[in-house]
C-alpha positions in Angstrom: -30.4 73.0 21.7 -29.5 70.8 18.8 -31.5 69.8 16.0 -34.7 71.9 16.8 -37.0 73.1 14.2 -37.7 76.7 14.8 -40.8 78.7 12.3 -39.7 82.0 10.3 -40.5 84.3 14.1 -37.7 81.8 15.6 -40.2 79.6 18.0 -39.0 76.0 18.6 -41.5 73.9 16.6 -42.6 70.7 17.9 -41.8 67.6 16.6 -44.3 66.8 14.3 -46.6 62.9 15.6 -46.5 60.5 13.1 -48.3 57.5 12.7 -46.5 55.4 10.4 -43.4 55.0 8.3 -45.9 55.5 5.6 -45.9 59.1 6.6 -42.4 60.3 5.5 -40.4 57.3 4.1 -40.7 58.8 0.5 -38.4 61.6 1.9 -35.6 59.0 2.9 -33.0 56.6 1.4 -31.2 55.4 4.5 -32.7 54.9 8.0 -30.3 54.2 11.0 -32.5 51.9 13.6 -31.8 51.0 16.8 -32.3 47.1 17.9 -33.7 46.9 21.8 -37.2 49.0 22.5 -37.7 49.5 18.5 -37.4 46.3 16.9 -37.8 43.7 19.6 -38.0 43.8 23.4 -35.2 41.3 24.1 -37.4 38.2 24.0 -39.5 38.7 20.3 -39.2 40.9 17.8 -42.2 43.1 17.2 -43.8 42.2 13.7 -45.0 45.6 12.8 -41.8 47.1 13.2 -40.1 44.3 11.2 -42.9 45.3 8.8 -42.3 48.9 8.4 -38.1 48.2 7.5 -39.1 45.4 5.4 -41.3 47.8 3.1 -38.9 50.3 3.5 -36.5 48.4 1.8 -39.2 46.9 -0.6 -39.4 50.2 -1.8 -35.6 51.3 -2.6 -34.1 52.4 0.6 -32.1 51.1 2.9 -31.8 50.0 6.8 -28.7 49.8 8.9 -29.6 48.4 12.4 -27.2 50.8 14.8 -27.2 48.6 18.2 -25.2 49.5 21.6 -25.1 45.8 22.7 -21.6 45.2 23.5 -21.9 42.2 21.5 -20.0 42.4 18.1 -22.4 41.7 15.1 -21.4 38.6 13.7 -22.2 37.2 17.6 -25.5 39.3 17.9 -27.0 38.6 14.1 -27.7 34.6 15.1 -29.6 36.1 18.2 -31.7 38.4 15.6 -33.3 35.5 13.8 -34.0 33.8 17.2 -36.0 36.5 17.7 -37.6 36.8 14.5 -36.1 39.4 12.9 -36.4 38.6 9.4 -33.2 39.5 7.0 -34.9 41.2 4.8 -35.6 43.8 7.8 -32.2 45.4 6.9 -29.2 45.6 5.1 -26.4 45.7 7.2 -25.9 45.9 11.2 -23.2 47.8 13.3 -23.1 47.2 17.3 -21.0 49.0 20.2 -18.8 46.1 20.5 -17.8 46.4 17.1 -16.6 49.4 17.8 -14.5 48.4 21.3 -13.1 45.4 19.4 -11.7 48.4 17.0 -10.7 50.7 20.0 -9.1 47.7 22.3 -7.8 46.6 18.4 -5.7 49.7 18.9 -4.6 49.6 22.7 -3.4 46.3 23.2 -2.3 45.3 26.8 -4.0 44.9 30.1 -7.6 45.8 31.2 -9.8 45.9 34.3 -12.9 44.2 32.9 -16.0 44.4 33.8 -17.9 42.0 32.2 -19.0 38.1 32.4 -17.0 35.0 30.6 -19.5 35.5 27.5 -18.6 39.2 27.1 -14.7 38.3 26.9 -14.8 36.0 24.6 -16.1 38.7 22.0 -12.6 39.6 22.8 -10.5 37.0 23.8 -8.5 36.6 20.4 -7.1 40.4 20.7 -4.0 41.3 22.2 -5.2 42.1 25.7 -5.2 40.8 29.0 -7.2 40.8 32.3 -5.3 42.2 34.8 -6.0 44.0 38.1 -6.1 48.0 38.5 -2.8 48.7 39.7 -0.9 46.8 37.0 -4.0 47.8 34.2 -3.9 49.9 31.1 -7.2 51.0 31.3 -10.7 49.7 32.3 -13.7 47.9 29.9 -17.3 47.7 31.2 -19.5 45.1 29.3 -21.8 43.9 31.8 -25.5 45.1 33.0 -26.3 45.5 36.6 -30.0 44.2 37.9 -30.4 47.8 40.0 -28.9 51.2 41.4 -27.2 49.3 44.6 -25.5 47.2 42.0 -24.3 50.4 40.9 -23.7 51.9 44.2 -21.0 49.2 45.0 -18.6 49.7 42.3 -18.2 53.2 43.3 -15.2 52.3 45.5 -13.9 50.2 42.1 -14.0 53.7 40.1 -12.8 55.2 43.1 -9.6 53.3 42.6 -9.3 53.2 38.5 -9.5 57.3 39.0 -6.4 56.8 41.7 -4.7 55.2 38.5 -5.8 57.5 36.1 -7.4 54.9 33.9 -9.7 55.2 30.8 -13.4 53.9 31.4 -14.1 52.5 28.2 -18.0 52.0 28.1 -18.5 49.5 25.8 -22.5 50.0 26.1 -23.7 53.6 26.7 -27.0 53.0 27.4 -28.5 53.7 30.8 -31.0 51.5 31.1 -32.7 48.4 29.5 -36.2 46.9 29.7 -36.0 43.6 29.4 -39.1 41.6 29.4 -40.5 43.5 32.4 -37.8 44.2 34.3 -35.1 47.1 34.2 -31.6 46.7 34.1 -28.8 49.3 34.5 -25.9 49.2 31.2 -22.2 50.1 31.4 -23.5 53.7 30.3 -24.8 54.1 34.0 -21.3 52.9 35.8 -19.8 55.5 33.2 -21.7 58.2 34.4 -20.4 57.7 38.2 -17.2 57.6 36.8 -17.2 60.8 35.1 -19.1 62.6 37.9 -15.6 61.5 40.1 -13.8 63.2 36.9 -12.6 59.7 35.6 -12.1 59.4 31.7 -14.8 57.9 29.4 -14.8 56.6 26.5 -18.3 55.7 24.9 -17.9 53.2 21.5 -21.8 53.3 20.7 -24.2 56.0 20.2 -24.6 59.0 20.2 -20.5 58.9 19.5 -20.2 59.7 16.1 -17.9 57.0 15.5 -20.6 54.3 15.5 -22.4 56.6 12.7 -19.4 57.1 10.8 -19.3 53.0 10.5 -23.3 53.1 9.8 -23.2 54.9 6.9 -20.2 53.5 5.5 -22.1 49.9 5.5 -24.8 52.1 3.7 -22.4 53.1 0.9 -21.8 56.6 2.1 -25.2 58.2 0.7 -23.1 61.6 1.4 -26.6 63.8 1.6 -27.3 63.6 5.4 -30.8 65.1 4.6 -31.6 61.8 3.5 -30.8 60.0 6.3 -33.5 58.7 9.4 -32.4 57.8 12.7 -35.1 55.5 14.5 -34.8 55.1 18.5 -36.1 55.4 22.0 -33.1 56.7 23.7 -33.3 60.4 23.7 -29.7 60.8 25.2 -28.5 58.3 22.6 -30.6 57.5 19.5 -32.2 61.0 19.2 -28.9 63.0 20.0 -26.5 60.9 18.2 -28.7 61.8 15.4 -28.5 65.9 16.0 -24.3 65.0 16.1 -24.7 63.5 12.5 -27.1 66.1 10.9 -29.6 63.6 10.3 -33.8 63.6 10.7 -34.8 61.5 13.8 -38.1 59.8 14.4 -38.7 59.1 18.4 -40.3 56.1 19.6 -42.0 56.9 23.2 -43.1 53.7 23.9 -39.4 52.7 24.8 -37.1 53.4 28.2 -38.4 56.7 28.2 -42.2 55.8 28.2 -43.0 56.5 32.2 -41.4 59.8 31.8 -43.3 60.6 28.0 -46.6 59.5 29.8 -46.6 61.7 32.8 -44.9 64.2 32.0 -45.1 64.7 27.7 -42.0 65.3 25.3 -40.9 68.6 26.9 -39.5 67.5 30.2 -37.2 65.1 28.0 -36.2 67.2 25.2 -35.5 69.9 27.7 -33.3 67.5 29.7 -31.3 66.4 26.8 -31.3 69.8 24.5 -31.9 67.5 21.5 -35.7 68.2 19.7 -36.4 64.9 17.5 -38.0 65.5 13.9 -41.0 63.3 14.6 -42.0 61.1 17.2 -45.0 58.2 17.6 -45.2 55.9 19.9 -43.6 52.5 17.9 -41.9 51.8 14.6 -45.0 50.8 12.1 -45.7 50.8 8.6 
């Protein structure tokens, strides 16, 4: 199990419940927050947590916002202040679609994608192609899927990009999404199926540490990870991509984990994922 806590006799300690960023921010100069669940819930953003980064910052430290939308940041940061997110919530932003624009950067040629006429125009000025699977390089997945049959469907699609031997580049690893009520399934769930066929994946957001590696470079490389926070409510993402860096994380169970956390508690989670977070609350607040 990574990033667990354990007392001098060698028992895993719990993560300690917080209620506030007032708590422990003293102890950081850098937090790494996710976007959807923490800060806003895909129609508003939700003022205390805007709050808490804002005073964060007030007092000396830093926020990156670590999101894995497959939307590059200079498309997703005009949608940010539609929602409310103030600027002075954080310093710098870094999305899973940056990250594909630098992997597809570095494979130019054609792709099976799977995404909608919005998603390829975050990529339309590189130098690749749509093409179908037989004549493909590999395969890009962008788009969300409204349930599990959606899902189901595609299976004869991977079924075919495996015939081909054809990288699944998951441009959103994410496995769900709630979005204003309703649940939606993200390219992290298609890459899954994939793998469980023993297709190729290739994940540009969290918890790869490439998207961290770009994180902390937009926060100046503060070197000592110990001073580092990673704030999410994706156990299997935002929690274990922080256990990959080293970092403290601070869980929010009031996210896409919530039904689990309050039937069931933290242990049936942490026990699934082998990741322990440092502290955990419900929401981001002051």
């Amino acid at each position: 199990m990574q990033n667990v806590k354990t007392d001098v006799e060698g028992a895993d300690i719990a993560p300690r419940a917080i209620a506030g960023l007032g708590e422990i921010g003293s102890r950081y100069g850098l937090i790494l927050c996710d976007l959807w669940g923490c800060v806003h819930d895909g129609g508003r953003a939700f003022p205390e947590a805007c709050d808490a980064l804002s005073g964060f910052r007030r007092a000396g430290g830093r926020v990156v916002l670590v999101s894995n939308t497959p939307r590059p940041s200079h498309f997703l940061e005009p949608h940010l202040r539609r929602l409310g997110i103030p600027e002075n919530a954080y310093d710098g932003l870094i999305t899973a679609g940056d990250i594909m624009r630098d992997v597809l950067a570095g494979r130019p040629g054609k792709i099976d994608f799977l995404g909608d006429e919005s998603d390829w125009q975050t990529v339309a000025d590189l130098a690749v192609e749509t093409a179908p699977i037989p004549k493909a390089d590999y395969a890009v997945c962008t788009r969300l899927f409204p349930s599990e049959d959606a899902l189901i469907a595609l299976d004869p699609h991977l079924e075919q990009l495996k015939a081909h031997n054809l990288d699944f580049i998951c441009a959103n690893p994410d496995i769900v999404v709630h979005d204003k009520g309703r649940t939606f399934y993200c390219p992290g769930a298609l890459a899954e199926r994939y793998e469980t066929i023993g297709g190729h994946v290739i994940r540009t957001g969290k918890p790869a540490k490439r998207i961290y590696e770009r994180a902390l470079e937009i926060a100046g490389d503060p070197g000592d990870l110990s001073s580092v926070l990673a704030v999410g409510d994706g156990m299997g993402t935002d929690v274990t991509g922080a256990a990959g860096i080293g970092a403290d994380s601070w869980f929010l169970s009031d996210g896409i984990h919530r039904e689990i956390h309050e039937t069931a508690g933290l242990t049936p989670l942490t026990d699934s994922y082998g990741v322990t977070p440092t502290y955990v609350s419900a929401r981001l607040t002051p």
